[in-house]
N, C-alpha and C positions, 0 to 999 in steps of 0.2 A: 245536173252533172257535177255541180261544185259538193256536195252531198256525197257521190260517189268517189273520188280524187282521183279522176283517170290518169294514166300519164301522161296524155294529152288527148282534143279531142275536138271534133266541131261541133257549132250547133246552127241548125235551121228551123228559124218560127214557123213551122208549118203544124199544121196540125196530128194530134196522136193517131198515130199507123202509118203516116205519110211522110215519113223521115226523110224521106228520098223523092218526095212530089207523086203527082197522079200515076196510077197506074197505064201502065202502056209508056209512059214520056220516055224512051231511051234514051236519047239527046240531055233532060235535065238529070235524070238519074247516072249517066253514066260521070256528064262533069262535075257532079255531089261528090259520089264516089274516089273521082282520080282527085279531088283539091283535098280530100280527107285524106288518102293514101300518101299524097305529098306531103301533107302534113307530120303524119308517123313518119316517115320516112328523113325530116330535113331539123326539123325546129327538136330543139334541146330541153326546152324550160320545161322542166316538173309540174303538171295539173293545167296546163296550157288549154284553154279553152277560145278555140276561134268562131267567131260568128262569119257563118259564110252569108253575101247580101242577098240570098234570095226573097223574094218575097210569094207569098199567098193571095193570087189573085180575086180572088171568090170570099165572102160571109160565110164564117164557120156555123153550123147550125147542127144541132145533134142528129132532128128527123134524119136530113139529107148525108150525113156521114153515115149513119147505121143501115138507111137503104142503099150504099157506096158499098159497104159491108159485104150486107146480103150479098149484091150482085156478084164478087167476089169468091164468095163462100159456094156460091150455085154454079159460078164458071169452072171454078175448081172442081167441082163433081163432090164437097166438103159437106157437114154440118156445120150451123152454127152453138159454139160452146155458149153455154150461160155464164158468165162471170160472175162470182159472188164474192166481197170481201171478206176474209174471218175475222170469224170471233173470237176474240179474245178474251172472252170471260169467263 
């Protein structure tokens, strides 16, 4: 985020796609959400970056995130896209 220079903005260690915690959690994704909103909404400082204290109860593991994925992508009725980085040469 410090890379980006938002005008302000939170961060939670959770893992990539999960910005907002497990899928289904309404209860933790809605109070992510309103301490973020409150955030835009109150604090002034330019590039403000708040650590909200949630934590990541579970070992991140690739396997188990990309089959997290899948299931996702199959509930949806979706494909999954292949991600490739480019080349730049």
């Amino acid at each position: 985020m410090k890379q980006v220079l938002p005008p302000r903005s939170t961060f939670v260690n959770f893992p990539l796609g999960r910005e907002c915690g497990k899928p289904h959690d309404v209860e933790l994704q809605t109070r992510i959400l309103k301490e973020t909103l409150e955030l835009l909404t109150t604090e002034k400082e330019p590039g403000l970056i708040k650590d909200l204290p949630y934590e990541w109860h579970e070992t991140f593991n690739w396997p188990g995130y990309l089959k997290d994925i899948q299931e996702m992508v199959e509930e949806e009725g979706s494909e999954m896209q292949e991600w490739k980085p480019k080349n730049n040469q």
